[in-house]
C-alpha positions as CSV (number, residue, x, y, z in Angstrom):
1,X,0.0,0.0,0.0
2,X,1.3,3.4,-0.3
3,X,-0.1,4.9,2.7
4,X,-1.5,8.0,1.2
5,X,-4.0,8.7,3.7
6,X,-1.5,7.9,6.3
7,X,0.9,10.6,4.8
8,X,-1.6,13.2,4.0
9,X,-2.7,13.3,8.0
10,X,0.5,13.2,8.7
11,X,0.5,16.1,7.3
12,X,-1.8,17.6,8.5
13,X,-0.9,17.0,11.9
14,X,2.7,18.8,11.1
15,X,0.9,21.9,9.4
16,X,-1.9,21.9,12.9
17,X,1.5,22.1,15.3
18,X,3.0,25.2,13.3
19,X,-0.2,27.0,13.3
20,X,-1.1,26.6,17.4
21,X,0.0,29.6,19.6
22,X,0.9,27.2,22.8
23,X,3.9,28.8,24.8
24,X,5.3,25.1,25.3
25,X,8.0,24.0,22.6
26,X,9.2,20.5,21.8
27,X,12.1,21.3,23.8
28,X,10.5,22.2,26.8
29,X,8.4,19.1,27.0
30,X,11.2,16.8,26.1
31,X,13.1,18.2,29.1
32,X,10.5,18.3,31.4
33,X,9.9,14.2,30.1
34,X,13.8,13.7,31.1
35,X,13.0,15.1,34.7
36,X,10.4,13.2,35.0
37,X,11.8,10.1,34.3
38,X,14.9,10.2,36.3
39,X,13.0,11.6,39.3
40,X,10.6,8.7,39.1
41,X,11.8,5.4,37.5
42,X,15.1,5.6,38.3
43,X,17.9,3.0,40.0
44,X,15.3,2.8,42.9
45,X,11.7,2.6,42.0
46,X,8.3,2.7,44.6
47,X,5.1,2.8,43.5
48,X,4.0,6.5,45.1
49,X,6.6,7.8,42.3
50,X,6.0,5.8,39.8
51,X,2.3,6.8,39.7
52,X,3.3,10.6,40.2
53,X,5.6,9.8,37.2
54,X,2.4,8.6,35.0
55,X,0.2,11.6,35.9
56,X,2.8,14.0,35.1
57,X,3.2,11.6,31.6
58,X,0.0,12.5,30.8
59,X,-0.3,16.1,31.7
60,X,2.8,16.0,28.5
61,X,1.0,13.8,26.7
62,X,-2.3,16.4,27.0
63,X,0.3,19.1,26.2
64,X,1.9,17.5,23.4
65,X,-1.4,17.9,21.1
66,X,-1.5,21.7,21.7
67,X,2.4,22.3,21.1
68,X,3.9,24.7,18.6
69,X,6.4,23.8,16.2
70,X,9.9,23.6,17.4
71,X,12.1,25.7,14.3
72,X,15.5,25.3,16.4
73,X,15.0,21.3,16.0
74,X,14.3,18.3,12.7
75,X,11.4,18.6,12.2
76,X,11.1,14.4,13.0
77,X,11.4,16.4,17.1
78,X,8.4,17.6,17.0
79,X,6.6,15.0,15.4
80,X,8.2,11.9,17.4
81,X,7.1,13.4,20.6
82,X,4.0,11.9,20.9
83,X,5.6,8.3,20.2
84,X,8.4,9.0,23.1
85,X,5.6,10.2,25.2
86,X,3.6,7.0,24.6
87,X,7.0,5.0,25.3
88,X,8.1,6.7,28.2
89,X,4.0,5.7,30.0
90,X,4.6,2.2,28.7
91,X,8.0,1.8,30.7
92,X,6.3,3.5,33.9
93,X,3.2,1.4,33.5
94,X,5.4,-2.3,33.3
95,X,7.2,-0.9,36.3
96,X,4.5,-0.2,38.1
97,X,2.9,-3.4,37.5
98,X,6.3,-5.4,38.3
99,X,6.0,-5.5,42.3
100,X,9.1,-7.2,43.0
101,X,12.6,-6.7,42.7
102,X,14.7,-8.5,40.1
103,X,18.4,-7.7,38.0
104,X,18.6,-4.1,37.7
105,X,14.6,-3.1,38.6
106,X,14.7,-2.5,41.9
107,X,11.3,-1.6,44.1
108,X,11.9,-0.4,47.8
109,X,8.3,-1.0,48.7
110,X,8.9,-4.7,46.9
111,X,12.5,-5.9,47.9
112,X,12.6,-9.5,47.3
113,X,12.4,-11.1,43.9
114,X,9.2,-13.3,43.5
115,X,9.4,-16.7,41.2
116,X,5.6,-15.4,39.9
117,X,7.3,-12.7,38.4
118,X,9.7,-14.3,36.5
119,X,8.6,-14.1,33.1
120,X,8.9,-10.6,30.4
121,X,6.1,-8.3,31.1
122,X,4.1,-7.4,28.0
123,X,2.1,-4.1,27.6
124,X,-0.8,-3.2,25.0
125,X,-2.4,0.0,24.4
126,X,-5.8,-0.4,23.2
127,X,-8.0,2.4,23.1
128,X,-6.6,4.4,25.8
129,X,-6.1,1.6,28.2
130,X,-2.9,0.1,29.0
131,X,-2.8,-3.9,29.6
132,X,0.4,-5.3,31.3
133,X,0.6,-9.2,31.8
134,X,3.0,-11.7,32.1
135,X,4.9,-13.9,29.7
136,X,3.8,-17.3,31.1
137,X,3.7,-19.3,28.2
138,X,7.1,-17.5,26.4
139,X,4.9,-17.0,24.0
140,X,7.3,-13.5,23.1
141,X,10.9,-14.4,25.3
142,X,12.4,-18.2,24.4
């Protein structure tokens, strides 16, 4: 297929983010995504952060729709954000769901490593919901 509808809203998306008046740049949000992150997934994880992480993921994710086009970066910057958004809630989400400490995810409020556990996570997005579940039949991991 050649995507053509794909492209052209695309498109459309790009020529929507350089016409909005928003005060927040790609820039901003991306460093504001990097705080985030580090403050509340990092070496050691608990679940009162990890949540605080989400909800400020989707205050950017909210923000990212209204943003104006970034002319000091590629223009791929401003249009990935979303994507790296998306990705950044999917990490926090599996985290959150993994209540146990294993290798290098480590959970203060979850200390000890739990055999039930022991398989990949997996994560869907479906219509605005996230789904994490475990790889019990290594259906995706071998």
């Amino acid at each position: 297929p050649l995507f053509e509808r794909e492209l052209e809203e695309a498109q459309a998306k790009l020529n929507e983010m350089a016409d909005t008046k928003s005060t927040f740049a790609y820039a901003h949000i991306r460093e504001m995504l990097a705080q985030t992150m580090q403050e509340n997934l990092g070496i050691v994880r608990e679940e009162q952060a990890l949540t605080k992480g989400l909800e400020k993921i989707d205050n950017y994710i909210t923000a990212a729709g209204k943003i104006h086009y970034d002319n000091s970066v590629l223009q791929y910057f401003n249009y990935s954000l979303p994507g790296i958004l998306t990705l950044a809630r999917a990490v926090l989400t599996s985290a959150l769901s993994r209540r146990e400490s294993r290798g290098a995810h480590y959970r203060s409020d979850y200390t000890k490593s739990d055999d039930s556990y022991k398989y990949a996570t997996l994560i869907s997005y479906d219509d605005g919901k996230y789904r994490t579940w475990l790889d019990t039949e290594g259906e995706y991991e071998s």
